[in-house]
C-alpha positions as CSV (number, residue, x, y, z in Angstrom):
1,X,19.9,30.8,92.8
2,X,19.7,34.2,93.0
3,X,20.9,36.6,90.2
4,X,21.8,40.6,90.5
5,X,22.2,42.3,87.5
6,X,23.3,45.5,86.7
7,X,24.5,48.1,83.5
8,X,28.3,48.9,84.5
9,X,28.3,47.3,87.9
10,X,29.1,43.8,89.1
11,X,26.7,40.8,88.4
12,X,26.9,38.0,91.4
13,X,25.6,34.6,91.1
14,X,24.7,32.7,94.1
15,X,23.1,29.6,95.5
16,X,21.0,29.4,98.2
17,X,22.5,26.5,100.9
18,X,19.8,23.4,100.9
19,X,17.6,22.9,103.6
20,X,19.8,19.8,104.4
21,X,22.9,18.9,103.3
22,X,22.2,15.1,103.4
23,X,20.8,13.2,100.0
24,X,20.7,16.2,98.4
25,X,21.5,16.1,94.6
26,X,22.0,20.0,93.0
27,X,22.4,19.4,89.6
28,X,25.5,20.9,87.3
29,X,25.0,24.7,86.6
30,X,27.3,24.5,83.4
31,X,25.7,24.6,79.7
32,X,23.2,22.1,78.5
33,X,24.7,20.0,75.8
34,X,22.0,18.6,74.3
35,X,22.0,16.4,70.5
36,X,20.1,17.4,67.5
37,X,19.9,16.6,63.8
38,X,21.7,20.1,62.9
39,X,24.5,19.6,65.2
40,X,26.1,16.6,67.3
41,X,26.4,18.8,69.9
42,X,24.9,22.2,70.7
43,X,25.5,23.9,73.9
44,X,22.4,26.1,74.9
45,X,22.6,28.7,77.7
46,X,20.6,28.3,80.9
47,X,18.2,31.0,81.6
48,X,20.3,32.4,84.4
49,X,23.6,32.4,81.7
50,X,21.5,34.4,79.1
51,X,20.9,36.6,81.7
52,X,24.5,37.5,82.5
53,X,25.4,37.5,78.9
54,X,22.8,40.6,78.4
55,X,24.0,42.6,81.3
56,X,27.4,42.5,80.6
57,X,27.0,42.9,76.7
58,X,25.0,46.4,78.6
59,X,27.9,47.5,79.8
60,X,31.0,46.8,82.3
61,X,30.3,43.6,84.5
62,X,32.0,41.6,86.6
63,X,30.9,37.8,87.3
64,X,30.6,36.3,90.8
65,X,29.3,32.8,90.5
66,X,30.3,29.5,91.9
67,X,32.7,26.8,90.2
68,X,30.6,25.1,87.7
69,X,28.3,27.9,86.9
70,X,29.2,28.5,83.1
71,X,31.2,32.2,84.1
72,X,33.6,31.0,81.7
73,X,30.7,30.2,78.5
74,X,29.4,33.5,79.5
75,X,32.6,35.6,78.9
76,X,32.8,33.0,75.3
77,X,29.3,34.4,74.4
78,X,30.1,37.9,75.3
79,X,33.2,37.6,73.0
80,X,31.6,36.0,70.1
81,X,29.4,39.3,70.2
82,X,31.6,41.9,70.2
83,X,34.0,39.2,68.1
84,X,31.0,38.9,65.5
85,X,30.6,43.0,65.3
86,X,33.5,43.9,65.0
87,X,34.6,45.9,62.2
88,X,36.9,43.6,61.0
89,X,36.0,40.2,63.0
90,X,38.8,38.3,62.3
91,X,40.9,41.0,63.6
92,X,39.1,41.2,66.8
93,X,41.1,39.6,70.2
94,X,40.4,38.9,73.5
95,X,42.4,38.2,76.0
96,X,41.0,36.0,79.1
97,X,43.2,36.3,82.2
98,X,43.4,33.2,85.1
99,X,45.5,33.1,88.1
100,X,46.8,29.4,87.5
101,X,48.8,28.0,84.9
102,X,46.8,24.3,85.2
103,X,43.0,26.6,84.6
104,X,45.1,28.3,81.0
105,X,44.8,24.8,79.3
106,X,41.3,24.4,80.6
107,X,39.9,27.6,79.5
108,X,41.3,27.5,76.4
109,X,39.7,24.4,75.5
110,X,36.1,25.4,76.9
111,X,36.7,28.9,74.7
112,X,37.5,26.2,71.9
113,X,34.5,23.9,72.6
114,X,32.2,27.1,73.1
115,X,32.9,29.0,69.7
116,X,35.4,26.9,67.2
117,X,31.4,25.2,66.4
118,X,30.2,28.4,65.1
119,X,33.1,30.1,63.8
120,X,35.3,28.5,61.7
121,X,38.0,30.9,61.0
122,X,38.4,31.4,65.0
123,X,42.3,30.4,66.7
124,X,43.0,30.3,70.8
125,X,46.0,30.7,72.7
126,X,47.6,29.9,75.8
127,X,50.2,32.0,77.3
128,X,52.0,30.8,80.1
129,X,55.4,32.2,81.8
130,X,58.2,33.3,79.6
131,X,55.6,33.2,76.9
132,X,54.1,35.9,77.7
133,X,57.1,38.4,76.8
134,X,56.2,37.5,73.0
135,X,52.6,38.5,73.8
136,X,52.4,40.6,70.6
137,X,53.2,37.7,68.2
138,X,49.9,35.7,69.8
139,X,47.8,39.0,69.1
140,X,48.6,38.9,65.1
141,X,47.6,35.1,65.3
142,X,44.5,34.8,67.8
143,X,41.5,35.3,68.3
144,X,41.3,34.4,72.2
145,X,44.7,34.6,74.2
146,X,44.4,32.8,77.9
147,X,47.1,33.5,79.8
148,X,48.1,34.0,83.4
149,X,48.0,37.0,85.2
């Protein structure tokens, strides 16, 4: 895997191709959920994730990382920051963009799974199609909109 990070410029994520392709098994890139006695199910950040999180919390960033990488928990801890200071948190929005109405559902719940845990007052919503002419009354009542482009 090879990470490039930097302040105010894209961040790319790649993997480097196997020596062989056969009976080869590459492990899942996403979050670690892992069990403990504080909570059922916390979700730690792999090294490479923590990483991203810092540069882009540095400044402007674009993520380039395969499917399955966790681009989608970083973006979730990035919000949570600037979420969490925030003048006023609970009036703080972010709006996620996908290009297909099928990943909206999905990325609302993994924004859901990634930060309803920690903060209890937080709301996501999806925005699909005609929807998304009444995008002002989801901004009153959200804290994460995921729409389509």
């Amino acid at each position: 895997l090879n990470l490039d990070i930097e302040s105010d410029s894209a961040i790319t994520s790649q993997r480097e191709p196997p020596e062989s392709a056969e009976n080869v098994c590459v492990p899942p890139l996403s979050p670690n959920v892992q069990s403990d006695s504080a909570h059922a199910d916390t979700i730690t950040a792999r090294e490479y994730q923590k990483e991203l999180v810092e540069g882009a919390l540095r400044g402007n960033s674009i993520v380039s990382a395969p499917t399955g990488s966790g681009k989608t928990f970083v973006a979730a801890k990035v919000a949570k920051h600037h979420m969490l200071n925030a003048k006023n948190p609970e009036d703080y929005t972010t709006i996620f963009v996908v290009d297909k109405v099928p990943l909206v559902q999905q990325q609302a719940e993994k924004f859901a799974l990634y930060l309803e845990p920690e903060i209890d007052w937080f709301k996501v919503a999806k925005v699909t199609g005609e929807q998304s002419s009444q995008l002002s009354s989801y901004l009153d009542k959200n804290h994460v909109i995921v729409l389509t482009a």
